[in-house]
C-alpha positions in Angstrom: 0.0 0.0 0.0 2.9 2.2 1.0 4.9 1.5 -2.9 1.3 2.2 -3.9 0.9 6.2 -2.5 4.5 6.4 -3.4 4.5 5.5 -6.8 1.2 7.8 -7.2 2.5 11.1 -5.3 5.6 10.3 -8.7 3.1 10.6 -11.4 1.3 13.8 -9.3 4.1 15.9 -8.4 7.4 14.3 -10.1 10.5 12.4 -8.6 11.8 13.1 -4.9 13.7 16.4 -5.6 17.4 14.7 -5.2 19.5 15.6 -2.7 22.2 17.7 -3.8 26.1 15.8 -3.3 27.6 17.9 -1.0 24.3 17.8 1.4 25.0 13.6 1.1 28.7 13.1 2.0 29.7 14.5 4.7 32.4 16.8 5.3 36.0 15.5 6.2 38.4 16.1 8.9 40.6 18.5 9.4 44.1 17.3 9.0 45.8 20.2 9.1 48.4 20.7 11.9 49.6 24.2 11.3 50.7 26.3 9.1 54.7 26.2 11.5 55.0 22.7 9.8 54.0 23.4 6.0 57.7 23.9 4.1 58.0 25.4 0.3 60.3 22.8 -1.5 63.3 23.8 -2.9 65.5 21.8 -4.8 68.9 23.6 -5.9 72.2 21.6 -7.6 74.0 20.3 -4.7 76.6 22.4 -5.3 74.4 25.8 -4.4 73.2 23.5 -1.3 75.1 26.2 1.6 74.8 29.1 -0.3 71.3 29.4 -0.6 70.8 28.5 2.9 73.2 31.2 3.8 71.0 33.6 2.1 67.8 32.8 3.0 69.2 32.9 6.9 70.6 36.1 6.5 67.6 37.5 4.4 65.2 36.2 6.5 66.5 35.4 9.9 65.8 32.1 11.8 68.3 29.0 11.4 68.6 25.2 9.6 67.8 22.6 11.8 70.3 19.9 11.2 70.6 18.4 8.0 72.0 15.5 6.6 72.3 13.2 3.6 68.8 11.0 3.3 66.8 8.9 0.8 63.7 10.4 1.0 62.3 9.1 -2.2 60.3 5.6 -2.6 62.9 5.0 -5.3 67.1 4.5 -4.7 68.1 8.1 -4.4 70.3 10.7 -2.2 69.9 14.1 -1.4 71.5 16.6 1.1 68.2 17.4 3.1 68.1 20.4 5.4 65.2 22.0 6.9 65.1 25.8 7.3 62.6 27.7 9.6 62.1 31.4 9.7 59.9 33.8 10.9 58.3 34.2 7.6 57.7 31.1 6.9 60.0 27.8 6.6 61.5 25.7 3.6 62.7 22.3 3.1 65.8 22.4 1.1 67.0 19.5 -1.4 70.3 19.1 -3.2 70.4 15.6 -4.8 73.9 13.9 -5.7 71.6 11.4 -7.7 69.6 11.9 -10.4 66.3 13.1 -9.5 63.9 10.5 -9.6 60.1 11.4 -11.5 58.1 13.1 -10.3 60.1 14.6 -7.1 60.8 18.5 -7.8 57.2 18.7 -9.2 55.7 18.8 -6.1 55.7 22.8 -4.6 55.0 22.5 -0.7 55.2 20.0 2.1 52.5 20.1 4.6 52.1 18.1 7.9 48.7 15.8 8.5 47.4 14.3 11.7 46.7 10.7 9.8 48.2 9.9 6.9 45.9 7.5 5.6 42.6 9.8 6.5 44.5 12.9 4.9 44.9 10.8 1.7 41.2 9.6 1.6 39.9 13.5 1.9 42.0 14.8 -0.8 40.9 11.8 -3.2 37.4 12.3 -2.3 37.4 16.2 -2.7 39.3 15.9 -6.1 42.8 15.2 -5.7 44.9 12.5 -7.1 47.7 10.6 -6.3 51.2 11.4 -8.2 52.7 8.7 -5.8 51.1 6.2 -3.5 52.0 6.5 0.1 55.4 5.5 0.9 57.5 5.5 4.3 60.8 7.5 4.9 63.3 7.8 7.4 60.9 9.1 10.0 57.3 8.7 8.5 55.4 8.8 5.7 54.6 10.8 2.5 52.8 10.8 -0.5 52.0 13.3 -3.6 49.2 14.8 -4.5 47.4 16.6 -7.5 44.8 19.0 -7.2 42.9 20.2 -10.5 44.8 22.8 -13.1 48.1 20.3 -12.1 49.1 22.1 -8.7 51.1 19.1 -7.0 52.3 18.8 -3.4 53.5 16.6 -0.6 51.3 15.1 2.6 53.7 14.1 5.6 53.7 12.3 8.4 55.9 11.9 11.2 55.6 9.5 14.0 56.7 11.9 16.6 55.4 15.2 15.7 58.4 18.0 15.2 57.7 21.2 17.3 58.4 24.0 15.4 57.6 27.5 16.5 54.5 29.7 15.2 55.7 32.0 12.2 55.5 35.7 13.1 53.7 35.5 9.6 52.0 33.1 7.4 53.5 33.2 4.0 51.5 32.1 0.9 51.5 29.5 -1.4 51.3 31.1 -4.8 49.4 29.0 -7.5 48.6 29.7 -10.9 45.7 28.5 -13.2 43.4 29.4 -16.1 40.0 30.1 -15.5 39.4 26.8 -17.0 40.2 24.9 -13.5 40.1 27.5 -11.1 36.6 27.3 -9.8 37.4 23.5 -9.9 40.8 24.0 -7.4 38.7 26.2 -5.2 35.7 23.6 -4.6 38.5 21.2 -4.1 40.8 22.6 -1.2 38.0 24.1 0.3 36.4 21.0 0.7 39.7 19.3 1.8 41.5 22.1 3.7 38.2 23.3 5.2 39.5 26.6 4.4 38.1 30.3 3.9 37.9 32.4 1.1 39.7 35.9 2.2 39.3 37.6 -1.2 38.0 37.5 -4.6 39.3 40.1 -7.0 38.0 39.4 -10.5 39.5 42.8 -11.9 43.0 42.7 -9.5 45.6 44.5 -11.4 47.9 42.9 -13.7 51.4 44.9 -12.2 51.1 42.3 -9.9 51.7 40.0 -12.3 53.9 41.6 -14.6 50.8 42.9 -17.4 50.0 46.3 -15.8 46.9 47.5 -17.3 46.0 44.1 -17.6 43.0 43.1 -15.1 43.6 39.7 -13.9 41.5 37.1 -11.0 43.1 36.9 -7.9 41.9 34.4 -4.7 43.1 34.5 -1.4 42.5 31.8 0.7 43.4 30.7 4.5 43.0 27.3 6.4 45.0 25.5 8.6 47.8 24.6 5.8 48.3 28.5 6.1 47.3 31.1 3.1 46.9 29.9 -0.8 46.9 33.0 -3.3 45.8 31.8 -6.5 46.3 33.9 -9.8 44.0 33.2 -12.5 45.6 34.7 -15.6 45.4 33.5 -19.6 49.0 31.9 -19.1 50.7 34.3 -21.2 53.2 35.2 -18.9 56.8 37.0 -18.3 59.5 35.6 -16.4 59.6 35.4 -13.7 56.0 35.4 -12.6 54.6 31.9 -12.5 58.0 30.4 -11.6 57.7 31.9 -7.5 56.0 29.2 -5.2 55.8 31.4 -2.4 55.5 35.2 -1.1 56.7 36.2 1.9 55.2 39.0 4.3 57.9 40.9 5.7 57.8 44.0 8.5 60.3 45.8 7.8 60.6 46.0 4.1 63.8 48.0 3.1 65.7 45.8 5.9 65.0 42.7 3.8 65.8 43.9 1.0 69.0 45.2 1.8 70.0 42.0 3.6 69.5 40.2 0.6 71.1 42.1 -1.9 74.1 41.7 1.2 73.5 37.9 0.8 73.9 38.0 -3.3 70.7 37.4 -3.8 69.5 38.8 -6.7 66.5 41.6 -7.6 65.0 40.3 -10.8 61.8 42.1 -10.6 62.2 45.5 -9.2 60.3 46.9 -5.7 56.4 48.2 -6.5 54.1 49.5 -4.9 50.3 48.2 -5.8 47.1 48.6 -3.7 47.9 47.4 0.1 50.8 45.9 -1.3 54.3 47.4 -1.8 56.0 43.7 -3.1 59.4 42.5 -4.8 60.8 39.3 -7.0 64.1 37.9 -5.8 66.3 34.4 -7.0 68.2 33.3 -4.3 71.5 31.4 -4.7 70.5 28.1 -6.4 67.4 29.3 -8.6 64.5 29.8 -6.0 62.5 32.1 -6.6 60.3 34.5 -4.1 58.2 37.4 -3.8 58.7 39.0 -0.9 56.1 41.7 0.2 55.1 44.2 3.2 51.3 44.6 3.5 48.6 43.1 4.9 48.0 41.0 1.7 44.2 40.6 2.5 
């Protein structure tokens, strides 16, 4: 009798209105740690290995914690590892004396989960997929990830949790897409990083980018991995712009800038000033490079 009324309140009033997706699975964890423990990877030739800690140090401040010479790949390989924390933000620094194995120096940022294997699961399910299956190192376990528009990066784990102290500020992951996937990288960290949009600029101005007169999208974003900027241009872009992974929010501007210059780092894009934001493109020893900014970059 029941099938009966139901099949009849169908053919009256149509099908059950369907419950939309994200209403049906629910949200996941938060694996996020904090953003102390989420490191910009930077590979440099072996060779540049000192130097370019020596200049981020003395650019920067802060101090390598001690380093050594590691296989951290699932594959034979060995690298001179070091990792470098300062307060702007902290780096994990590669020089290999093998060949690099694929697809290690893809991957643009480390970031610290609570469980491995839970972490792993959310980022499939929001979108994500694995570059490399999970594999152990010399104290935990990591895997790589791909979000949508190709933006790859490491999930770690430790088994005893380093304790690194809070940043005196966040720095940002810089990310750049078409507008083809960008709404599509957006519903998939959100989901996964459970994080906020700060910002949404479709008309931010293209000096930021090198294209002054040139409105491009801009997205700021915050979670517990720290703060994502994403830059939605048409991919027509100038060196260096596109090749930075990270900007850096600095106090004291001129100080910075003149310690790195000190440290032979280089000035490729010169000081601006645009908006809240007066910013700068340096190459460290080695290759990396960063923009470096003073302003509240919200």
């Amino acid at each position: 009798m029941k099938r009966t009324i139901l099949l009849l309140a169908v053919a009256l009033f149509g099908a059950t209105p369907a419950v939309p997706v994200a209403a049906r699975q629910p949200a996941s964890a938060d694996y996020s740690v904090g953003p102390q423990y989420d490191t910009t990877h930077v590979y440099v030739p072996v060779a540049d290995f000192d130097r370019f800690i020596q200049s981020f140090v003395a650019t920067f401040g802060g101090k390598p914690n001690p380093g050594g010479i590691f296989q951290v790949t699932p594959t034979p390989s060995r690298t001179r590892s070091q990792v470098v924390i300062t307060p702007v933000g902290s780096v994990s620094v590669f020089g290999f004396v093998t060949p690099i194995p694929y697809p290690f120096g893809e991957e643009r940022v480390g970031y610290l989960v609570k469980d491995m294997d839970g972490a792993v699961a959310a980022a499939r399910a929001a979108g994500a997929v694995r570059v490399v299956d999970t594999f152990p190192d010399p104290i935990g376990r990591d895997t790589l990830v791909q979000w949508p528009g190709g933006s790859v990066m490491q999930l770690y784990w430790h088994t005893k949790t380093p304790d690194y102290p809070a940043p005196a500020s966040v720095p940002e992951s810089r990310v750049y897409l078409t507008a083809d996937t960008a709404d599509a990288y957006v519903r998939s960290w959100t989901r996964f990083a459970h994080a906020s949009i700060l910002s949404d600029d479709r008309a931010a101005p293209g000096e930021e980018i090198g294209q002054p007169g040139k409105p491009y999208r801009r997205i700021r974003l915050t979670s517990g991995y720290g703060r994502t900027t994403l830059l939605v241009t048409d991919g027509a872009l100038t060196w260096p712009y596109g090749r930075e992974l990270t900007g850096y929010e600095v106090a004291d501007f001129d100080a910075t800038l003149a310690r790195a210059v000190a440290a032979d780092v280089k000035v490729i894009v010169p000081p601006y000033t645009v908006g809240d934001r007066r910013a700068v493109m340096l190459q460290f020893p080695g290759g990396y490079i960063a923009e470096v900014h003073a302003g509240s970059g919200k």
